[in-house]
C-alpha positions in Angstrom: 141.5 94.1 44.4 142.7 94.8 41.1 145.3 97.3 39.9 143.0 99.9 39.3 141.6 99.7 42.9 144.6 99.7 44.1 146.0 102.9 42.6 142.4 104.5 43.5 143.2 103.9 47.2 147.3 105.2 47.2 145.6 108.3 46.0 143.0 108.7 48.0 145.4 108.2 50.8 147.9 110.6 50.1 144.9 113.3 49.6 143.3 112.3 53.0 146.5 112.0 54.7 148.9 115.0 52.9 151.4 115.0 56.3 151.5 111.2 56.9 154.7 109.6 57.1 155.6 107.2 54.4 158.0 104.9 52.9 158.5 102.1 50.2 159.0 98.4 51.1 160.4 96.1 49.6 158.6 92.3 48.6 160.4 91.1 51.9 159.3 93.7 53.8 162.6 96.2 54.4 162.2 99.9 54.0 163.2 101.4 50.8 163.0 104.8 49.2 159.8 106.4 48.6 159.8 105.7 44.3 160.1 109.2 42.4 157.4 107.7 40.3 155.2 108.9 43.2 153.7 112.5 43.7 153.9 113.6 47.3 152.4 116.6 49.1 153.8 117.2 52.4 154.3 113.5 53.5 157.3 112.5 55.4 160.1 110.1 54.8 160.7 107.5 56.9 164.2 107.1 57.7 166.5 105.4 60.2 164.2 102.2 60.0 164.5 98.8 58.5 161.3 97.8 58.4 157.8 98.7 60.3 158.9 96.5 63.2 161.7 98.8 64.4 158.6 101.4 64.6 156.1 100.0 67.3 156.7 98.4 70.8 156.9 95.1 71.2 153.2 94.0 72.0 152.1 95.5 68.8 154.5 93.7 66.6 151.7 91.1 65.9 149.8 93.4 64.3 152.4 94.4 62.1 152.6 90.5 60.9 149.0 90.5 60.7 148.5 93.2 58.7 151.4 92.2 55.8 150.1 88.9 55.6 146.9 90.5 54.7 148.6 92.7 52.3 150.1 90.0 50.4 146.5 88.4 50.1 143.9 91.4 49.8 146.3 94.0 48.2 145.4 96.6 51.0 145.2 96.4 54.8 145.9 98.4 58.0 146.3 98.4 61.8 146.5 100.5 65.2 149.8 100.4 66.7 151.7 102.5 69.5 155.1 103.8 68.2 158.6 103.4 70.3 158.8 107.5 70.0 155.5 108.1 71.4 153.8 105.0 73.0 151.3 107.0 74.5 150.1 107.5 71.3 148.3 105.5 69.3 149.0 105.5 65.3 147.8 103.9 62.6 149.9 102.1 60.1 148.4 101.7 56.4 149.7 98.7 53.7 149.4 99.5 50.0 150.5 97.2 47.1 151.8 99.7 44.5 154.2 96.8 43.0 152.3 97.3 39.6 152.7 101.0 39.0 155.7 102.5 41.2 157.6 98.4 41.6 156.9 98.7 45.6 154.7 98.7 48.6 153.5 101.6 50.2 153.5 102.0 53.8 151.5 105.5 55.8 151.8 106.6 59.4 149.0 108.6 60.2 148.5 110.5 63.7 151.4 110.6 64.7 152.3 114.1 65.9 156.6 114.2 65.3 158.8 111.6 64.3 158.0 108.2 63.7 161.2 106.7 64.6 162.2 106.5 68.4 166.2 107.0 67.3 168.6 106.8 64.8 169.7 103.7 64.2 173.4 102.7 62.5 172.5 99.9 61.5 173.4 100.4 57.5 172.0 98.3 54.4 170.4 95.2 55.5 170.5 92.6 52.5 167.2 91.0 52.0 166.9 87.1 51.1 163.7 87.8 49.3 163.6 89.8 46.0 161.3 89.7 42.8 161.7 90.1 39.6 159.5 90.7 36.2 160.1 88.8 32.7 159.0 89.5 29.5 157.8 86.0 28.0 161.2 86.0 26.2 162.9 86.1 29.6 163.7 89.8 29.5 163.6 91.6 32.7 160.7 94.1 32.9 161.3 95.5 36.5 163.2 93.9 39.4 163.0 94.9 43.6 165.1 98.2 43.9 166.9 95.9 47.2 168.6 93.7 44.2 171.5 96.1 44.7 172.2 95.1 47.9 172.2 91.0 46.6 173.7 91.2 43.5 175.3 94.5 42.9 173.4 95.7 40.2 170.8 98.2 40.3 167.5 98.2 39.1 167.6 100.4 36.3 171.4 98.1 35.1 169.3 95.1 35.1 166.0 96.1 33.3 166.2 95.1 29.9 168.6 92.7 30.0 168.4 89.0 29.2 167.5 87.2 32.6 169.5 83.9 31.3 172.7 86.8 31.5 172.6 86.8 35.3 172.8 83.1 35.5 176.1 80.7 36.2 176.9 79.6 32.8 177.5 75.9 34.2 173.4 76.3 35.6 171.9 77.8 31.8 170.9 74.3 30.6 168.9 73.4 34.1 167.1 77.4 34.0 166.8 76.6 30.3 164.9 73.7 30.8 162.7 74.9 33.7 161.5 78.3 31.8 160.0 76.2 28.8 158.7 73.9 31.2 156.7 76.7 33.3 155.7 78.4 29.9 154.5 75.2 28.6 152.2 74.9 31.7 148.4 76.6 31.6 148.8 79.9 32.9 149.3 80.8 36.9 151.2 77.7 36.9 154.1 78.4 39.0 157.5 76.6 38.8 160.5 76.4 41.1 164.1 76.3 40.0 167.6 76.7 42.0 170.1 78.1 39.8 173.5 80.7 40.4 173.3 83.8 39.9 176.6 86.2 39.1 177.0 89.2 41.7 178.2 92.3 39.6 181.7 91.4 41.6 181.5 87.8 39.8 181.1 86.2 42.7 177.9 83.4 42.9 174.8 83.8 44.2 172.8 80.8 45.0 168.9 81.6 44.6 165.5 79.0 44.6 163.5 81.1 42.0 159.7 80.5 41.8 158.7 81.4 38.6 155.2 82.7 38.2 153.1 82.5 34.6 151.0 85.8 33.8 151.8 85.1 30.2 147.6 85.6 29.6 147.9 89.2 31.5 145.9 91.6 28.8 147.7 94.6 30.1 151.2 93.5 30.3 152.0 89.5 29.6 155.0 88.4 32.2 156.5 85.6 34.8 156.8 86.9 37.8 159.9 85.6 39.6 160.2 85.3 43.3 164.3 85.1 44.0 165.2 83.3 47.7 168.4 83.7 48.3 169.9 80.5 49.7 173.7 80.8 49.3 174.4 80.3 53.0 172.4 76.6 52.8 174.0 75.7 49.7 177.2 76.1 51.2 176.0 74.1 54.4 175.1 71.5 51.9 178.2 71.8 49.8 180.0 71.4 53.1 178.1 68.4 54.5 179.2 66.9 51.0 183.0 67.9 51.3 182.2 66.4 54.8 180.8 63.2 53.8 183.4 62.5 50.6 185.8 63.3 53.0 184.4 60.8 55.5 184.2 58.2 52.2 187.5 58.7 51.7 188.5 58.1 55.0 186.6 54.8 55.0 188.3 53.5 52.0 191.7 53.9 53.4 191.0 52.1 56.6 192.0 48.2 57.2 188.5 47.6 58.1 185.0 47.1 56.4 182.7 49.8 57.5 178.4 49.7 56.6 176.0 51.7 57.9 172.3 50.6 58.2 169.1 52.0 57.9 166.6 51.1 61.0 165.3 48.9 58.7 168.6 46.8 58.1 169.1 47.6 54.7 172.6 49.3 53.3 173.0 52.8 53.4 176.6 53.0 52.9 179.6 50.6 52.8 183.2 51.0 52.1 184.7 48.6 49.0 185.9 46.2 51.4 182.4 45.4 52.8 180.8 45.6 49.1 183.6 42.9 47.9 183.4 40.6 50.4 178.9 40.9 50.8 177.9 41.0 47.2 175.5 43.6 49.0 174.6 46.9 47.3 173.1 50.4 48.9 169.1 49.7 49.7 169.6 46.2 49.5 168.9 44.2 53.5 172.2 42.8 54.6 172.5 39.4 53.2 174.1 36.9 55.7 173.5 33.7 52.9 177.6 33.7 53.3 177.8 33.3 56.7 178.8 29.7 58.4 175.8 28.4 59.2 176.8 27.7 62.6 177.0 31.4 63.4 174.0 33.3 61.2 171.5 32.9 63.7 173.8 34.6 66.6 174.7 37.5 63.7 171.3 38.1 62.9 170.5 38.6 66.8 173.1 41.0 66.9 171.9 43.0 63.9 168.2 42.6 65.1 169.3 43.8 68.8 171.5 47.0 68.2 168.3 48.1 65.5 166.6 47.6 68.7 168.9 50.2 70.0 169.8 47.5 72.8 174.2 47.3 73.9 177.2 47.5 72.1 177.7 44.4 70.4 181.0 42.5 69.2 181.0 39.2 67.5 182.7 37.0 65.9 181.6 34.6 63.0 182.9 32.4 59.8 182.2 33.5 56.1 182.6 32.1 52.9 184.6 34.9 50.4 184.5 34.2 46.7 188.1 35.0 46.1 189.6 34.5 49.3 187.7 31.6 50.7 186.9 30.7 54.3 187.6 33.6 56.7 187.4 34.8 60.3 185.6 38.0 60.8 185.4 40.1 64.2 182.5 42.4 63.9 182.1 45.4 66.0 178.2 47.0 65.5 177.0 50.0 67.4 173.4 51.6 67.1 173.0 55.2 65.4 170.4 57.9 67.3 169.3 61.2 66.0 168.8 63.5 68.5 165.7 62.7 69.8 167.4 59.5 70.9 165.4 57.6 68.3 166.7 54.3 66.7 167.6 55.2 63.1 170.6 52.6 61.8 173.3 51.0 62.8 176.7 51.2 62.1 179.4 47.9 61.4 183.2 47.6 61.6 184.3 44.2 60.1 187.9 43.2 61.1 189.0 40.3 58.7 190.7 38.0 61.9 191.7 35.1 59.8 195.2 34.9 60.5 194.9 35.8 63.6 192.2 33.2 64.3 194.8 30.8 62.4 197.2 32.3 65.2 195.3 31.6 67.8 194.4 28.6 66.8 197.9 27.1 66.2 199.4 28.6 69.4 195.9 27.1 71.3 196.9 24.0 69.6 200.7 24.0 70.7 199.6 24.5 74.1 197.2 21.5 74.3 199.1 18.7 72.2 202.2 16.9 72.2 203.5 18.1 68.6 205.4 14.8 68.3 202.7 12.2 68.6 199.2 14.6 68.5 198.0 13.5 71.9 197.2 15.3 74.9 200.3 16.8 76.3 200.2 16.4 80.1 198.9 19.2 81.3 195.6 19.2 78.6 195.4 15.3 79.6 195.3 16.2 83.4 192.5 19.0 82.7 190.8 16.3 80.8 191.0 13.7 83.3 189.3 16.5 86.5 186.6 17.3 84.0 186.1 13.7 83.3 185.9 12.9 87.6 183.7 16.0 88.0 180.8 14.7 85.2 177.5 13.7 87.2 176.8 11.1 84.7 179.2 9.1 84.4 179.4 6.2 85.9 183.1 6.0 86.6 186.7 6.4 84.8 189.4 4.3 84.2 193.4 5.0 83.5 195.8 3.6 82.0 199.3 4.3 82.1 201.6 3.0 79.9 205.6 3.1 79.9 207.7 1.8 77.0 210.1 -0.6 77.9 213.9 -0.8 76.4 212.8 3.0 74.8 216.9 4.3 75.6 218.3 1.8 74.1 216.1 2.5 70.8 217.3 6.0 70.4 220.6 4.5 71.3 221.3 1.9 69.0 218.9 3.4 66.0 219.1 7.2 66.7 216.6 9.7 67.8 214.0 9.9 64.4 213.7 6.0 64.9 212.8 6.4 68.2 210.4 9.4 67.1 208.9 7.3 64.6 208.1 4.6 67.4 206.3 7.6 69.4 204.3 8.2 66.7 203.4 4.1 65.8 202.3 3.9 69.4 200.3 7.0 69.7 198.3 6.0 66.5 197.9 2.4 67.7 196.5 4.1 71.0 194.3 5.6 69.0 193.0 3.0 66.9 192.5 0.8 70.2 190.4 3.1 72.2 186.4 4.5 72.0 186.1 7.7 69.7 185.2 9.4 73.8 188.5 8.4 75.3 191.5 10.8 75.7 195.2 9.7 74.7 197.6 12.3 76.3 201.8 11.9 76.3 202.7 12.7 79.8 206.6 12.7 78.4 209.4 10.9 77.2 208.1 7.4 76.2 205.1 7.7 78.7 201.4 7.9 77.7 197.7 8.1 79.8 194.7 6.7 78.2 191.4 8.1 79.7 188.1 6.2 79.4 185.0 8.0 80.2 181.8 6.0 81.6 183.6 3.0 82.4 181.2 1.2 85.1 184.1 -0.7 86.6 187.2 -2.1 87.0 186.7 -5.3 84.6 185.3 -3.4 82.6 188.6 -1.0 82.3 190.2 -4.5 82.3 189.0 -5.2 79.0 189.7 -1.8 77.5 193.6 -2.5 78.1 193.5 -5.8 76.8 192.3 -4.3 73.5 195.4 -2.2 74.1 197.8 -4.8 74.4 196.3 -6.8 71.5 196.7 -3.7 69.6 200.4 -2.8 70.3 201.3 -6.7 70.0 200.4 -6.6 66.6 202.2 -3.0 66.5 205.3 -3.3 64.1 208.5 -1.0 62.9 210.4 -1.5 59.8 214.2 -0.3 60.5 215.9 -0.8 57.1 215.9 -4.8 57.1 214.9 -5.5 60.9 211.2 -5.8 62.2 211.0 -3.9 65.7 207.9 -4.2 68.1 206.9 -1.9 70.7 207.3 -3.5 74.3 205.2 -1.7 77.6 204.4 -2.0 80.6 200.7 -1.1 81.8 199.0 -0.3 84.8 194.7 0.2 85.2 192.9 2.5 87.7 189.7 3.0 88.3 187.3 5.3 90.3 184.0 6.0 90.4 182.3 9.6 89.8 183.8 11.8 91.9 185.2 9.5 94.1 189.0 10.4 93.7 191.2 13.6 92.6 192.9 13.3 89.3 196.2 13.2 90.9 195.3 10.1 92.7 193.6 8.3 90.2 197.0 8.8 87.7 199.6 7.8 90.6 197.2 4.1 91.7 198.0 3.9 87.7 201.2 4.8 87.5 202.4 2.5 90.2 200.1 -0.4 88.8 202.6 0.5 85.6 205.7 -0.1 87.7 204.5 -3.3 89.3 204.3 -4.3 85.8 207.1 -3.8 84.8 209.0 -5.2 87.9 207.2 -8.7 87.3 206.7 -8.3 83.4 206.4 -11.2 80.8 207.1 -10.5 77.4 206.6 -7.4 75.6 203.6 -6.6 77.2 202.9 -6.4 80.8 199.7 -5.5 82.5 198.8 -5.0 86.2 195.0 -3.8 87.4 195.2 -1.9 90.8 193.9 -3.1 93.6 
């Protein structure tokens, strides 16, 4: 209905309906006063109401809804409705859009018989979220919602004539700058939509997502009409989720730890410095794992894969290749992210840089398997070895050799301690080079070593193994300043198939096969096969 219409019906009304009760209302639906503008008869004020829900029970709300949607679309509309002071009563409530002659809706009671309002209510001003606002072309403000007051401080009348771009945050005039020209730029009843601060009278902010309106081709009266949301309590649960989140950042970057989140998809949604340094990786990009040992990427993409799959906790531990710091150890802790639905929607990753630990580890794991003298087996490693080696199913048998060094006190007597060290060490290495790359050379202490051959099918063919031995140290030779010294030993072979014998065993048949060499020995080298 155009204007014209619309002013025919407000006064038709107020002539059929001279005792009805009435009030204004504002674009967001709150009671305001009645505009002086308009000429009443007899009509009655509505007071003590906020809006026409506080009127009518409950199960008539509805209508209420239905009737100031209709409103908004046809300009006019009505409904029956029973009032909380009379509910035996049926009333009928009218709907007027007078925004274009008196800056308001008007809303009629008719039948009612006494008051429209149940009871008085102390409730005071309610502040609306909603206002609008007319503009010249120029940005000047035509009219504005009589309930600006209660959002900004300033009355209607203070604000009409003013400069819009006045009202707004100075640090916010080159974004509502730029919008304006934009909507007036666009062909008219365009509409666009803006979020800019506005200054409260007090000079506090008010946050507000304007929707600007083009009627710059309105014959009567060219203007933008601007529909004012106030959203200062989201901005501030935005500006707070940011504090949050920088605060979180922060947090991150002070930790000992790489941290990255993932989207469901795998890709990088947020990593601290330490995780950016070491991956190369940046936000949106799929977490590359081209660093990673090869060895280990397939078990780190499973874990990635799985906890995106919103499957356990996992922790894991993998090799990479850093640019700057080379080969490192890195424990990685990655836990799946839900939203509350319990839906799968990222992951997040704690990286713990173990290298020297792992180096740590390593060493002391290495200390506590080999002799640090000579690098063999120290006797308790050699005796693990040799039960593992008894328990295999395949093999077809093992053989031992235990060897003693003869005359070894008198070394470290006559030639001191390092000399005898360094003859340790000759013998180990010639163990070493005598043996099969699968055989185990342990130092069961002092000047006594084990060799353990795996898959020896019997007893000559052990036999032969330790002849290679004594060939080997026979040639075996120690400079000492101008003097030649040569290892001498005694040796004694054991043998057992599969499973046949307990470790224990199998090393003391050796070891006394070792003394009965060395009780009949011959030259340097004695060796004696057990029976």
């Amino acid at each position: 209905m155009d204007h014209a219409g619309l002013d025919a019906v407000l006064t038709a009304a107020l002539a059929q309906y001279p005792d009805a009760h009435i009030t204004g209302i504002s674009q967001n639906g709150l009671f305001v006063s009645v505009p002086p503008t308009l000429e009443l008869i007899e009509h009655q004020p509505i007071s003590n109401s906020r809006s026409a829900l506080d009127l009518v029970v409950a199960e008539d709300q509805h209508f209420v809804f239905e009737a100031w949607y209709e409103v908004h679309a046809e300009g006019v509309a009505n409904c029956d409705v029973r009032l909380l002071a009379a509910p035996e009563q049926p009333v009928r409530l009218h709907f007027i859009d007078a925004r274009h002659s008196h800056g308001v809706y008007i809303g009629l009671v008719t039948g009612a018989a006494g008051s429209v309002s149940a009871r008085a209510l102390d409730i005071g001003p309610v502040k609306p979220r909603l206002i609008s606002m007319r503009k010249s072309p120029a940005a000047q403000v035509i009219d504005v919602d009589p309930t600006v007051e209660l959002v900004l401080g300033w009355t209607a009348e203070e604000l009409t004539g003013r400069r819009a771009l006045d009202l707004v945050h100075p640090d916010d005039h080159p974004r509502a700058i730029t919008s304006w020209i934009d909507m007036l730029a666009a062909p008219p009843g365009a509409a666009r939509r803006v979020r800019l601060r506005h200054l409260h009278k007090d000079g506090t902010a008010i946050w507000f997502e304007i929707t600007n309106h083009s009627h710059v081709d309105d014959a009567d009266l060219p203007h933008v009409l601007a529909e004012m949301l106030d959203i200062t309590d989201e901005m501030a649960a935005q500006e707070a989720l940011r504090a949050n989140e920088r605060m979180l950042a922060r947090l991150t970057e002070t930790l000992p730890v790489g941290v990255l989140q993932l989207d469901r998809d795998g890709r990088v949604v947020y990593q601290n410095s330490r995780v950016a340094r070491s991956t190369g990786a940046t936000v949106g990009d799929t977490l590359p794992l081209d660093t990673v040992d090869a060895d280990d990427r397939p078990a780190v993409r499973a874990a990635v894969e799985a906890v995106l799959r919103g499957e356990d906790d996992i922790d894991i531990e993998y090799g990479y290749v850093d640019a700057r710091a080379g080969h490192r150890r890195i424990h990685a802790l990655l836990r799946t992210l839900t939203g509350e639905d319990d839906a799968v929607n990222g992951a997040i990753v704690c990286f713990n840089d173990i290298t020297d630990a792992s180096r740590l580890r390593e060493e002391l794991r290495h200390r506590a398997t080999y002799d640090a003298l000579t690098g063999c087996l120290n006797r308790a490693s050699a005796l693990a070895a040799l039960q593992q080696e008894l328990a295999s199913p395949g093999s077809r048998g093992t053989a031992v050799m235990f060897i003693d060094l003869n005359g070894f006190k008198t070394v470290n007597d006559e030639y001191g301690h390092a000399i005898g060290d360094e003859l340790l060490r000759l013998v180990a290495d010639r163990l070493r080079a005598a043996v099969r790359a699968a055989d185990v050379i342990g130092r069961f202490g002092g000047d006594e070593f084990v060799v353990i051959c795996a898959d020896v099918s019997g007893i000559d063919r052990a036999a032969r193994i330790a002849e290679a031995v004594v060939a080997t140290l026979n040639a075996a030779t120690l400079e000492v300043g101008a003097t030649e010294m040569h290892p001498q030993a005694s040796i004694g072979v054991a043998w057992a198939a599969s499973g046949s014998a307990p470790a224990e065993s199998l090393i003391a048949r050796a070891d006394a096969a070792m003394y009965e060499a060395k009780r009949t020995r011959q030259g340097r080298m004695a060796l004696v096969l057990a029976g």
